[in-house]
C-alpha positions in Angstrom: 68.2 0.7 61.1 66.8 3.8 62.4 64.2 4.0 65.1 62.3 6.2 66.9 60.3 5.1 69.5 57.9 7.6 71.8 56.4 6.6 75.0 54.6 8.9 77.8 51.3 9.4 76.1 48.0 8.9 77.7 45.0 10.2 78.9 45.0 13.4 81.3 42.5 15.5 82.8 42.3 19.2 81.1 44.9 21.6 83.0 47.0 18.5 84.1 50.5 17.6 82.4 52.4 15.1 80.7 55.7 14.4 79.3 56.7 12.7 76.1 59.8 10.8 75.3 61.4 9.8 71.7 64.4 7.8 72.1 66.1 7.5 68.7 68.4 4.6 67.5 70.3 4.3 64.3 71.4 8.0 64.3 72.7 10.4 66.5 70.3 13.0 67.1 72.5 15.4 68.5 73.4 16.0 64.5 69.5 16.3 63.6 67.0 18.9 64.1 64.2 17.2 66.6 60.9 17.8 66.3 57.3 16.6 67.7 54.4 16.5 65.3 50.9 16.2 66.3 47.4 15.2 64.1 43.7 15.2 65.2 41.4 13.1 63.7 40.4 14.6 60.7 43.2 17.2 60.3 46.4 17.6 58.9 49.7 16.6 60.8 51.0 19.8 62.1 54.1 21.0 63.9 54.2 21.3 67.9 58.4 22.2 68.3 61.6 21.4 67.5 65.1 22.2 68.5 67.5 22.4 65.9 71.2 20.7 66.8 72.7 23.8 68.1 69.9 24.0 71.0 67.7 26.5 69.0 63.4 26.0 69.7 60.5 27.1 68.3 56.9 26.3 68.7 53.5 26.9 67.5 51.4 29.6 68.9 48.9 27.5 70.1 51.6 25.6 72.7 54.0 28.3 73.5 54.2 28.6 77.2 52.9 25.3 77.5 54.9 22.7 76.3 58.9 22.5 76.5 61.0 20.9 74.1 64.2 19.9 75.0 66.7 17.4 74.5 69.3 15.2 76.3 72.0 13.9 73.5 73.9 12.0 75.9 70.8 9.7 76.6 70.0 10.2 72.3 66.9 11.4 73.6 64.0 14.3 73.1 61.3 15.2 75.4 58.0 17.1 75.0 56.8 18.4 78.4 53.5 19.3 77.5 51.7 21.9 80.7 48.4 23.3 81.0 46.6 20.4 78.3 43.3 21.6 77.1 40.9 19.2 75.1 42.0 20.5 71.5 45.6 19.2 72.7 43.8 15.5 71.9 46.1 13.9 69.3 48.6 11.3 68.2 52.0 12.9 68.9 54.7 11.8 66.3 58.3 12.7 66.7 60.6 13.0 63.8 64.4 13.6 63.3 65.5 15.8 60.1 68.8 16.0 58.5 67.9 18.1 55.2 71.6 18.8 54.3 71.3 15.4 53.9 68.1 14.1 53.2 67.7 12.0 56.3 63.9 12.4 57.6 62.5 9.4 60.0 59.5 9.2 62.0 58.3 7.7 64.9 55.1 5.6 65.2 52.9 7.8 67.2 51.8 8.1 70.8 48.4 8.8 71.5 47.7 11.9 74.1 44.2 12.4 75.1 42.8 14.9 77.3 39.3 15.1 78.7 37.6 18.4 79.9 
């Protein structure tokens, strides 16, 4: 059975930082392209970053320079070190694990990340 599980959400003042966790069982992650996810209330799910399984990242515009995605495979684990939060940061952060070749796509259940300004 596949999980993943995210932890290190919260609330956090604007400019101040957090870091988000996804620790995947069930699959090996290292083989799947990572990603975190993010949706406001009221808006559509949207991408934040990923890193594909040879180490490649990419992010929206509206986080790059803030937040770092990066992974440790050893530990089957992803991260989301998220910098300089401004209020329209304010979502539920989802991680996700994708596999296309092979039709594998999971998701986690959500962590909550609220910043006040």
């Amino acid at each position: 059975q596949v999980q993943l599980v995210e932890s290190g959400g919260g609330l956090v003042q604007a400019g101040g930082s957090l870091r988000l966790s996804c620790a995947a069982s069930g699959i090996i992650s290292s083989l799947y392209t990572m990603g975190w996810y993010r949706q406001a209330p009221g808006k559509q799910r949207e991408l934040v970053a990923i890193v594909t399984s040879g180490g490649l990242t990419n992010y929206a515009a509206s986080v790059k320079g803030r937040f770092t995605i990066s992974r440790d495979n050893a530990k089957n684990t992803v991260y989301l070190q998220m910098n300089s939060l401004k209020s329209e940061d304010t979502a539920v952060y989802y991680c996700n694990a994708d596999q296309p070749k092979f039709g594998n796509n999971y998701w986690g259940q959500g962590t909550q990340v609220t910043v006040s300004s």
